[in-house]
N, C-alpha and C positions, 0 to 999 in steps of 0.2 A: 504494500500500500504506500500511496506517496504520500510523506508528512505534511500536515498543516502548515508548518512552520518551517524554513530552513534549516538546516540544522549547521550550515557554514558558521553561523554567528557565535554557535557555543566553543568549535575549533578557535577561533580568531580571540575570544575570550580570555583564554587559558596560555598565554604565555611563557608560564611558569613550567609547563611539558616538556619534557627533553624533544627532541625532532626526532620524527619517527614518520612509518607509515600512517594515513590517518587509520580512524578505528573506524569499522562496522557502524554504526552508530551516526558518526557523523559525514559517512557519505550525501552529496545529492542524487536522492535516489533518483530521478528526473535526467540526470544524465545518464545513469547508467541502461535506464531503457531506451533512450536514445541511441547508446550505443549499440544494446542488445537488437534493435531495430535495423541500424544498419549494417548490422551485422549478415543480418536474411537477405540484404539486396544486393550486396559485397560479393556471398557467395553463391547467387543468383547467377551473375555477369561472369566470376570467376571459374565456375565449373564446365563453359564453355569452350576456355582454354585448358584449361586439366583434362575436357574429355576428346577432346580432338577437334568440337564443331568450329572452331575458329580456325585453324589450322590445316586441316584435311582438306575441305576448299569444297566441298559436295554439294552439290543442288540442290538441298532437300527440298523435295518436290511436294509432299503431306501438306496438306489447307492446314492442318492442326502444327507442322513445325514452323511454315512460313507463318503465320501467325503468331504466334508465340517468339518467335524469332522478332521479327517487325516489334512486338509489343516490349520487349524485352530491350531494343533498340532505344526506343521512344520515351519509355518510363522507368527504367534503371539502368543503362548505362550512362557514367558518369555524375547520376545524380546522388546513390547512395557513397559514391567515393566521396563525392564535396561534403556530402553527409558527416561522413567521418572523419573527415578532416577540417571540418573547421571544428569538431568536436576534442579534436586533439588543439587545436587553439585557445578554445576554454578551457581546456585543464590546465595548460599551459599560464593562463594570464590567474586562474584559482592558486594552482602550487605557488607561483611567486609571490602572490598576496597571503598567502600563509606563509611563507618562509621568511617573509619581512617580517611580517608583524612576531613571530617568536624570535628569530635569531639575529633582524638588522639585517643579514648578508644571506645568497641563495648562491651566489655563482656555483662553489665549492660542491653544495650538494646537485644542485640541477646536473650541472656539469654532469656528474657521475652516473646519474640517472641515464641520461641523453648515452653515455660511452657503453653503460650496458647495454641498450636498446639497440644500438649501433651493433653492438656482437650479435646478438641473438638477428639481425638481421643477416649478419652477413653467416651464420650457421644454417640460417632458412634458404640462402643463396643454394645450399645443395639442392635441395630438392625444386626451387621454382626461382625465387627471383631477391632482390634486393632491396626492395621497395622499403621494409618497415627498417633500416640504415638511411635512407632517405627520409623516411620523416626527422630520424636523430638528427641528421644533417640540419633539416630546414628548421628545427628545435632549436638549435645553436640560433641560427639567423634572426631567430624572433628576441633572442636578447637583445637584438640592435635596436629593435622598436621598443624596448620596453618601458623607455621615458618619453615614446612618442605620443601628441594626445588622442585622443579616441575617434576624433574624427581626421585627424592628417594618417590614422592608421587604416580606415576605408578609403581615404585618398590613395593612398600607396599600393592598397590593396589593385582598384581600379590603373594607375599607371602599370604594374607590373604583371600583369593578367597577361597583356597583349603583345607579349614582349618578343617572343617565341616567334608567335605565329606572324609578327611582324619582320624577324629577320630573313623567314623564309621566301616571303610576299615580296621583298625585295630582291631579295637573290632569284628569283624566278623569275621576277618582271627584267631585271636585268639579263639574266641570259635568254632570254625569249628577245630580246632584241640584238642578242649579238648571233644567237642562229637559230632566228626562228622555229624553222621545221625541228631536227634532231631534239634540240634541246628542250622545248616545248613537251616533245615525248618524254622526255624523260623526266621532265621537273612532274607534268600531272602523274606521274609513276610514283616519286618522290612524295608528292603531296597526297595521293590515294592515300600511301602507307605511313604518313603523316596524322591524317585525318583518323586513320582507324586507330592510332596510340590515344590524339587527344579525345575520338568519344568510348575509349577502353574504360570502367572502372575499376580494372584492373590491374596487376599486377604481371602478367602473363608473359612471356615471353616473346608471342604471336604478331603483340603488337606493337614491339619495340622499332625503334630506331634500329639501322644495321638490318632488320630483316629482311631480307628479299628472298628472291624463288630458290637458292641454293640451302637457304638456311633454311627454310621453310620445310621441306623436301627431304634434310637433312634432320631435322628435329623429328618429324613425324617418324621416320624411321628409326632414328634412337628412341623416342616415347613409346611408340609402341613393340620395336624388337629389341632396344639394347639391356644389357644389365644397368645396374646399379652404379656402376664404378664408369659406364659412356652415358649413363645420365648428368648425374654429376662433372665427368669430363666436359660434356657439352654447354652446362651449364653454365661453368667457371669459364669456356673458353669464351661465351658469346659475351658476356659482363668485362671479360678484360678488351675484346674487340670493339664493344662498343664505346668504351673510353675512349678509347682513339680522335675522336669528334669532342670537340667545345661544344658543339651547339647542343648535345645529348646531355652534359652537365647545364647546360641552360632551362631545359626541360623539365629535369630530373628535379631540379632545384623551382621552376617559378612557375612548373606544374603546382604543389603542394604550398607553397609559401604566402603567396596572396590568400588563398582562403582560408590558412591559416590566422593572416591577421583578420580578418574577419570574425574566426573565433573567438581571437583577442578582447578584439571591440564588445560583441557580446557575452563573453567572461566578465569583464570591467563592467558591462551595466548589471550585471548581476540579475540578466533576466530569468535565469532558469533557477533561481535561491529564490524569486518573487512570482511565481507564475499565476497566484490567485489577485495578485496585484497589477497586473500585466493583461490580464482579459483584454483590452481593446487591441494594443501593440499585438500581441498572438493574431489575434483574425484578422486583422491587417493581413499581417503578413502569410498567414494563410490563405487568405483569398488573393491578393495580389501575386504573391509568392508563384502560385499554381497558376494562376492566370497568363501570366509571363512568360514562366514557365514551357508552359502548353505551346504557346503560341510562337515564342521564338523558337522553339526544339522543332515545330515544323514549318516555321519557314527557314530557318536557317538548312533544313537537310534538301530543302528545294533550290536554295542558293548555292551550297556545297557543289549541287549536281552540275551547275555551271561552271567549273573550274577547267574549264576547256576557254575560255574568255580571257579571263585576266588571272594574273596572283592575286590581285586586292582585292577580287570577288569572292575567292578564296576564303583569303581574311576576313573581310566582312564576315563571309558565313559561318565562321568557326569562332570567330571574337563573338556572335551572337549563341552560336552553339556553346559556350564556354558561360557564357552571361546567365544564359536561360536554365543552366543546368546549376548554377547556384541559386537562382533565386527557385526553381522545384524543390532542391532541397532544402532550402528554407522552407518553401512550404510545407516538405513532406515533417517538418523536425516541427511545426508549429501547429499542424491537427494531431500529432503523437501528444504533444505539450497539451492541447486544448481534452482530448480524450481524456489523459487520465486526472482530470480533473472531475469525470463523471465516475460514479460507483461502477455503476456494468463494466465502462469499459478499463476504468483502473482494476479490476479483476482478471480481467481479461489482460490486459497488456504485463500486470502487474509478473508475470514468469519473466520478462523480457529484461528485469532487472539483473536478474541473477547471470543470463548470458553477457550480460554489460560488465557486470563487475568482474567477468573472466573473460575480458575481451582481448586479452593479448594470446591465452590459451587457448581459446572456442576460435580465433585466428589460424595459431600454428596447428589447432584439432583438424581445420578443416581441408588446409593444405596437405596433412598427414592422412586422413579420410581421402582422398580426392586422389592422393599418385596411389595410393596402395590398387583402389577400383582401376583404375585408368591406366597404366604404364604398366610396362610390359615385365617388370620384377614384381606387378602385382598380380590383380586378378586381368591384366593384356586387356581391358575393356575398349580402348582407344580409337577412336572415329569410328567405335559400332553404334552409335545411338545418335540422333538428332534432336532438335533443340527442346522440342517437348518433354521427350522420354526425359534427359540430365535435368532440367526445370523440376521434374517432378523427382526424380532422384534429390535435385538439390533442398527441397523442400524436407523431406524425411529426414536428411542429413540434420536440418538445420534441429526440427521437432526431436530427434532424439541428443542433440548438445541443449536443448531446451529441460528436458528430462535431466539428463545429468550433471547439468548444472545447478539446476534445484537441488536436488542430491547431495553433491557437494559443499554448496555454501550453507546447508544446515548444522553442516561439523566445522567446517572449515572455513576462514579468513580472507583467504586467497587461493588463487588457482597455483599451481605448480609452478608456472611459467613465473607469474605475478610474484611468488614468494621469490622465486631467484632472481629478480628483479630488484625488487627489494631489499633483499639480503644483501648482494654484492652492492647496492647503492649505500646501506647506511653501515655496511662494515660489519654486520652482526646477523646471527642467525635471528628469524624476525617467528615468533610462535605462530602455529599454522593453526591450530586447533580454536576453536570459537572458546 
């Protein structure tokens, strides 16, 4: 059940506390069904790349896959990723405003926090990708805003959004004028496999930078026939190849970072510690939110289609693509906020807590669930199923980490992941047991 009352006020209170994990108790529980929310539409978009449908390259021909496919498209990718990452924003701008107020200074500890997260991303690197090192990355960078004021941090947010897709638009307008034909082919090739990383909400390989037909072709045949040891081969080789590129650390980096400060912004007003106070702000932004939302997600994929034109048609359509997809998930985070303010559906959502508060776990659970089914040191599932079939696979997955996460945080504190998280952050084994 979500509290009455905040319960941030009582941590902030108590300065006299040595610095630790917060307690049970004093989490916002509001966040963590947030998290646990976008958790289902994370591994929604995700399982597409773990089961081969992004990568195989297949027609699925079935009204029931293209459907689902299209729908899938339109209403979560991209959006549960913004989702949760500006959710990593607000925790972000909550830890520092605790860490002040008990100790004066955070660098020391956050710092520490951020270098574990950084590890454990790059251990995940075996099995899929780097992505949760990338947020440690862009974690650092927000300390540079973090005497910045609340709204020159939506400012910064909006200049650095378009940053990317703007140096592409350039490089492409300018070599379409120095050889039209040739290069013209090859930039809209470029920018296809562009287009498909920024509306990925994933993590995946499929959709990287550096992908093309060899790697493509190459992966599918390690995922699905190599061991263990050419999975991981392949893995590590394509992460060190794709460093090769500046512009891939550009991405990497100011993919995540803008809507991080955005989390920022809304951390500091402390809207999700006030949500019974908040009523009009919330359906605002829920109705606006969705409304936007909707409306630029399709007309930007009609704009996208034009990219035989210009590069700045391009742009256009992916700066809106990029736009429309944060303010959906706004919306989607502000009818979750509006629900469980109601009894039924605070009932209902209220499991979604517990996958929140083991969201760094119910994460590496689901990348660990995902290669065992899929790849070929597991059960070889790999480009055998379309987008339907894995959708509803992915849904079971989610309901039984729903199950066991309940389970767990009735004894327990923290997830596994979460304790060694912890532990290596404050130097001390931290008690697991409730």
């Amino acid at each position: 059940m979500v509290p009455q009352e905040p319960s941030i006020t009582t941590a902030i209170a108590e300065p006299e506390r040595p610095i630790g994990p917060i307690r049970p108790k004093d989490r916002i529980e509001t966040i963590d069904v947030l998290r646990g929310f976008a958790l289902l539409g994370v591994l929604v978009v995700n399982i597409t790349g773990f089961s081969g449908v992004a990568a195989v390259g297949q027609e699925w021909m079935g009204f029931a896959d293209k459907a689902v496919q299209e729908f899938i498209q339109f209403f979560f990718t991209s959006k549960f990723f913004s989702t949760f990452t500006m959710l990593f924003g607000i925790g972000f701008a909550i830890q520092i405003g605790r860490l002040e107020e008990k100790t004066g200074h955070y660098l020391w500890t956050y710092g520490r926090r951020l270098l574990v997260l950084f590890l454990f991303g790059m251990a995940h690197l075996v099995l899929k990708s780097d992505l949760i090192s990338w947020y440690a990355i862009c974690g650092a960078f927000l300390l540079l805003f973090r005497k910045v004021s609340s709204k020159a941090l939506l400012l910064w947010a909006l200049l650095l959004m378009p940053v990317p897709y703007l140096h592409l638009a350039i490089v492409s307008t300018l070599a379409t004028a120095e050889t039209p034909s040739q290069v013209l082919e090859e930039t809209e090739q470029s920018e296809q496999r562009t287009n498909q990383q920024v509306e990925a909400d994933n993590d995946d390989t499929d959709t990287d930078f550096g992908w093309n037909n060899y790697t493509g072709e190459r992966a599918v045949r390690v995922y699905s026939e190599g061991d263990f040891s050419e999975v991981l081969t392949f893995n590590i080789q394509f992460r060190i190849n794709r460093r090769t590129s500046w512009v891939n650390y550009l991405w990497d980096i100011l993919g995540p970072l803008p809507l991080m400060l955005v989390g920022v912004f809304i951390g500091r007003r402390r809207i999700l510690e006030r949500i019974h106070d908040e009523g009009p702000l919330l359906r605002k932004a829920f109705w606006l939110g969705l409304g936007f939302g909707i409306a630029g997600t399709w007309f930007s994929q009609i704009v996208v289609g034009w990219t035989t034109m210009t590069g700045w048609v391009w742009f256009a359509g992916n700066v809106l693509f990029a736009l429309a997809a944060w303010s959906m998930a706004l919306g989607y985070g502000a009818g979750i906020v509006l629900l469980i303010q109601r009894d039924f559906w605070n009932k209902c959502l209220a499991p979604l807590q517990a996958v929140g508060r083991l969201a760094l776990t119910n994460y590496l659970l689901q990348t660990l669930i995902c290669t065992t089914l899929f790849y070929s040191y597991g059960l070889g599932l790999y480009g055998k199923f379309g987008p339907a079939a894995v959708t509803l696979l992915a849904i079971g997955i989610y309901l039984f980490q729903v199950a066991l996460s309940l389970l767990w945080t009735r004894r327990f504190r923290f997830g596994p992941a979460e304790w060694l998280w912890r532990t290596l952050t404050y130097g001390k084994l931290q008690p697991m047991r409730l």
